[in-house]
C-alpha positions, 0 to 999 in steps of 0.5 A: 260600448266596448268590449272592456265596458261591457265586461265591467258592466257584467261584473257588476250585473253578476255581483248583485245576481250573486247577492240576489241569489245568497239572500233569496234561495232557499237552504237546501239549494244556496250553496248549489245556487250561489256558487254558480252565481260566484263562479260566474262572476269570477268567469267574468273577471277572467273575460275582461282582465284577458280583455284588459290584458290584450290591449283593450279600453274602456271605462266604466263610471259609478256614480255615487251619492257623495259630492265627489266625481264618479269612480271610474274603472278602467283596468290597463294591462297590469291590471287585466292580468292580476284581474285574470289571476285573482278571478281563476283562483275564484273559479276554482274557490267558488266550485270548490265551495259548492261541495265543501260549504256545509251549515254554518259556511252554506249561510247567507252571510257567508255566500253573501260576503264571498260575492263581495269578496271575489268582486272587492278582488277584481275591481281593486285593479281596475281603479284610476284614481286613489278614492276607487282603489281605496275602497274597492281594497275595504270591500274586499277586506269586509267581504274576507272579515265576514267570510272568516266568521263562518265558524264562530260559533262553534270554534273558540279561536275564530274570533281571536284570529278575527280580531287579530286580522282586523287589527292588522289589516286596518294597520295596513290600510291607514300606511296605505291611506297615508302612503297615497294622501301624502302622494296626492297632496304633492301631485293636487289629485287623486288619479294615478296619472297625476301621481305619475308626475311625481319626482321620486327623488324627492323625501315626501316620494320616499316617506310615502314609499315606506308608507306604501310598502308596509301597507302593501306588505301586510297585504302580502303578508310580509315580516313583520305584518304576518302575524295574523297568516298562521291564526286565520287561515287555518280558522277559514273554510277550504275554498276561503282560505284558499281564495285568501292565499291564493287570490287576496295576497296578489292585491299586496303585490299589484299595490307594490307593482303600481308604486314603483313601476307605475306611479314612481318608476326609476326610483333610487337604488335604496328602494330596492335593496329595502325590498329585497331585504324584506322580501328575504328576511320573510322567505326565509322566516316563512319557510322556516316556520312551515318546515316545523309546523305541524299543522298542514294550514299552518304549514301553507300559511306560512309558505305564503309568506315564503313565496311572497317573500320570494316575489317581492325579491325579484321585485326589489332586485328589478328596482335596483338593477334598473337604478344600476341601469341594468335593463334587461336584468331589471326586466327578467327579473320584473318578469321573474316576480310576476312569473312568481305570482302566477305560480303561487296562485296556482298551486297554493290554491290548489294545496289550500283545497287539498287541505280543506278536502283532508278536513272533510274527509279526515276532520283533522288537519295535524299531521300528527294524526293522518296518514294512509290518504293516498289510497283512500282519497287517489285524486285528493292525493294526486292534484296535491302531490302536483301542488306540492312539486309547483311548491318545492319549485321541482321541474316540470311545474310552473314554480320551476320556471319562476325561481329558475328566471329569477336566479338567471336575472340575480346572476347575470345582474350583477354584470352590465356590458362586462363592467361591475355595477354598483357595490350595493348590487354587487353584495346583494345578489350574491345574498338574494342567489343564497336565499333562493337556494337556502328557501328552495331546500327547505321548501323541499323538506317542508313539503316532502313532510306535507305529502309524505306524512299525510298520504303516503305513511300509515293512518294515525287515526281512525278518522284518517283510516276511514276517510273517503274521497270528496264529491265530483264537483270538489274533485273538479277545482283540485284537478285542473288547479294541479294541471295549472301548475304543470300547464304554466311550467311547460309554456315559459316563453309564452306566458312571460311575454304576455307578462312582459306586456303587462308591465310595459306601457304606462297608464299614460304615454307620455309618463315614464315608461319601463319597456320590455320591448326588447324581451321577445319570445326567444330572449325569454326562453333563452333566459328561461332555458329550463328545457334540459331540466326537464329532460334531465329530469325526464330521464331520470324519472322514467328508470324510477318508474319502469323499476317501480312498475316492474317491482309492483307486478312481480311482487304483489302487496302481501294481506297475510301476516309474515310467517316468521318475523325474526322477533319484529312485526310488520310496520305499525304507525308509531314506527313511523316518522311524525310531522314533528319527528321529522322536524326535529333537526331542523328545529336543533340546527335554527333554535336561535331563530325558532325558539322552541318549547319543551315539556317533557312529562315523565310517568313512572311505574308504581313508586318505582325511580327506575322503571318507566310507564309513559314518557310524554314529550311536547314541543311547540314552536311560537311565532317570534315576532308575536312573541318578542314584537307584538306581545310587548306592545300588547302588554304594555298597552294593556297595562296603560289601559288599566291604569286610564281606568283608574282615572275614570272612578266617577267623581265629578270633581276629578272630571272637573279637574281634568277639564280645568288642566286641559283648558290651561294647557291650551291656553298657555299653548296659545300664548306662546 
């Protein structure tokens, strides 16, 4: 046995120890209990997709009880590394659970499905052939649709945002489903080293391309198929929502990786300009709607979908510039995606527990009504502020890197050898260069707002006021998921070689391969090249902090009122910026987009016209595609709804009828 199979034969060992222990352990102890088990089972994800991601071999087969051959598991190297990527975040989901789960989210079920959940996860890379792949995704959509009812109970909005996410995700899962039958069939198997042979220049290769790429868009939680990002997360418990963004969305992009690098590399340019443009329109739509939000989940759902965005850019640009014949562009920015995903999984799983730590602490997520979090919960604070900077892509941290990557492979893309490539990527790089800079910016504000409003302003409440600091075993997952951040930022060279390899050899030697060979340590870091930024930054931050250490010990923190105020008093929290205030011009430059709401509700003093007693101004900022795609389709299905209904009044002899006219349809279909 080898050490691959030795992995996967734990992983399964583990998942139904995890399932053992959430059934049998007594309450008092479940979430203690089943967490360890979680979090070995995640641990094991790690050893074998590191195995998997080092070259190692092996499979493991499952029999089933259906007249069908055995699942056989067998992760290449592509697979070990989303394998290593999903069962981190595990680790730091399951830690954080076994504070955090508290009742309802500490039930059987709830521990039950998180093992299913985290096992779903690591085993849909590990799948050789379409029938594994598509039902290890199914465990892992089950174990997340059980895990979301945590609450349901006792939150009204819990089962709207469950039936909407059930709703989408079989909607991606029958594109997927459709994507890989129409493939099979032009291959006669299942296996991917069948489906590897495809020609993609065919039109079946490009219909299950479409297919495919809504499926796994959905997945990721791409425009259009995102709709249910801002309802759910929000509804799921700290460590589920942050296993859900961080971890589950990876599935999306290891789908669209193993379409166009494994099974139809080389593909047309067409393919990436469609992926590029999706990719875009939902960074930018994502990180709109975050940068107005006023709920923190709000805000990290909808930044997923900006960084899913971002990743499916690059990965869109790679296809283009391969198809341009733009190698080593194509590779950088093959790796810049991957870097991405990395990135993202790091600190927005971090932001996620951060988030669900605030909600412990404080019960409320609007940061309307927080503030004064920094000095009541320090460590909270601190590993979220380092989220937030791996978020904003400021230097120093892993999202750095990866947008800084992806910007060198845009600009240096549209130029091979000194000759212009072709007029598609020469329009849209310059375009994609645009929407990086016009999504960092606002991934800037957006996250200021986060962290500023919520830790750093006054307490706008008195469960803000009051809130204390989460237990040790919480605080452990937020600190080394903010020393992730950091830590992948400062080792480029290394960590995009190990991508590199990953995306390098097929799953057979004799298939179409896409090499990375020529990407050695040095190349990278001279792409990369981010170390004058971090000096520079470096530099410039050492004088702010001297001056600010400086200033703090020479004038200490005043307690006592100012004896003479000039008229004023001291800064109160109604002084001070809310989330929404500090939205507002934001919400008047991109009203065309965003769509805005506005009740203005105006109360007056006695029967005065004049004088005014309270003015009360609401705003809310929809989801326009819900709003202007979705809810058409809705209301029109329900309307024919009520009317089918009509048709079904009882009568016999109306039911006589309708089944006399389907016989004579079909007999004169036959006819002809």
């Amino acid at each position: 046995m080898t050490a691959l199979e030795a992995g996967l034969l734990g992983q399964t060992l583990l998942l139904v120890v995890a399932i053992a222990a959430a059934l049998l352990t007594p309450t008092s102890w479940r979430s203690r209990v089943s967490g360890f088990f979680c979090t070995l089972l995640a641990v094991a994800g790690v050893v074998t997709g590191a195995i998997a991601l080092s070259g190692g071999t092996g499979s493991l087969s499952i029999p089933t009880a259906l007249p069908m051959d055995p699942l056989v598991l067998s992760p290449d190297r592509l697979g070990g590394l989303v394998m290593v990527v999903v069962s981190v975040v595990g680790v730091l989901a399951s830690l954080f659970g076994i504070g955090s789960a508290r009742v309802a989210s500490a039930s059987r079920t709830s521990w039950l499905s998180m093992a299913v959940f985290l096992s779903g996860m690591q085993l849909v890379p590990a799948a050789t052939d379409v029938v594994s792949f598509l039902l290890f995704l199914e465990i892992m959509t089950l174990g997340s649709t059980a895990l979301l009812l945590a609450h349901h109970a006792t939150r009204g909005t819990v089962a709207s945002a469950l039936v909407w996410y059930s709703a989408m995700s079989q909607l991606s899962f029958f594109f997927v489903l459709a994507g890989f039958a129409m493939l099979a069939g032009l291959a006669g198997g299942t296996g991917f080293a069948d489906l590897a042979t495809i020609d993609p220049f065919t039109w079946q290769a490009s219909v299950a391309f479409l297919l495919l790429l809504l499926g796994f868009g959905g997945k990721a939680e791409l425009v259009p198929l995102h709709v249910w990002v801002p309802r759910v997360l929000p509804e799921a418990p700290g460590h589920v929502a942050a296993a859900m963004s961080g971890a589950m969305v990876n599935i999306g992009v290891y789908g669209a990786l193993l379409v166009v690098v494994r099974l139809l590399p080389n593909g047309p340019a067409w393919w990436g300009v469609l992926i590029m443009v999706l990719g875009g329109v939902s960074a930018l739509y994502g990180i709109l709607q975050a940068s107005v939000a006023s709920n923190l989940k709000v805000l990290l759902a909808y930044s997923t979908t900006e960084n899913m965005g971002l990743v499916f850019l690059g990965l869109g640009a790679s296809v283009l510039l391969r198809a341009d014949n733009a190698a080593a562009a194509a590779d950088a920015a093959l790796v810049a995606a991957l870097l991405l995903m990395l990135s993202h999984s790091a600190f927005k799983s971090t932001l996620f527990l951060g988030a669900g730590a605030v909600a412990r602490a404080a019960g409320e997520m609007n940061l309307d009504r927080l503030g004064g979090l920094g000095s009541r919960m320090p460590w909270t604070a601190a590993a979220f502020g380092g989220a937030a900077m791996g978020a904003a892509a400021l230097p120093v941290t892993s999202g750095f890197v990866a947008e800084w990557m992806l910007l060198q492979a845009l600009i240096h893309g549209s130029r091979v050898d000194g000759e212009v490539v072709s007029v598609a990527a020469s329009v849209a790089m310059p375009l994609a260069v645009a929407v990086i800079a016009l999504t960092a910016g606002l991934a800037l504000l957006t996250f200021v707002k986060a962290y500023g409003i919520a830790f750093l302003a006054r307490p706008r409440s008195r469960k803000a006021a009051l809130a204390d600091e989460v237990p040790v075993i919480m605080r452990i997952p937020l600190v080394v998921g903010a020393l992730l951040v950091v830590g992948l930022g400062l080792l480029p060279g290394p960590l995009a070689v190990a991508i590199g390899s990953a995306v390098g050899p097929a799953f057979t030697p004799d298939v179409r391969t896409i090499g990375l060979a020529g990407l050695d340590a040095r190349g990278i870091d001279a792409v990369l090249d981010p170390t004058t930024f971090i000096v520079l930054a470096g530099l410039l931050l050492a004088p702010v902090l001297i001056t600010l250490f400086i200033s703090a010990r020479r004038h200490p923190t005043r307690t006592s009122p100012l004896p003479w105020a000039g008229g004023g008093s001291r800064l109160r929290p109604r002084m001070q910026y809310t989330a929404t205030s500090y939205a507002e011009p934001l919400v008047r430059v991109f009203d065309d987009v965003l769509r805005p709401t506005r009740d203005v509700e105006v109360t007056h003093v006695g029967e005065s016209r004049y004088l005014v007693e309270r003015v009360h101004v609401e705003q809310t900022v929809s989801d326009v595609v819900e709003t202007r795609l979705y809810r058409p389709v809705l209301n029109l299905m329900q309307r024919f709804g009520i009317l089918a209904r009509r048709a079904q009044n009882g009568s016999i002899h109306r039911y006589l009828s309708y089944s006399f006219v389907a016989l004579l349809s079909v007999l004169i279909v036959v006819s002809l």
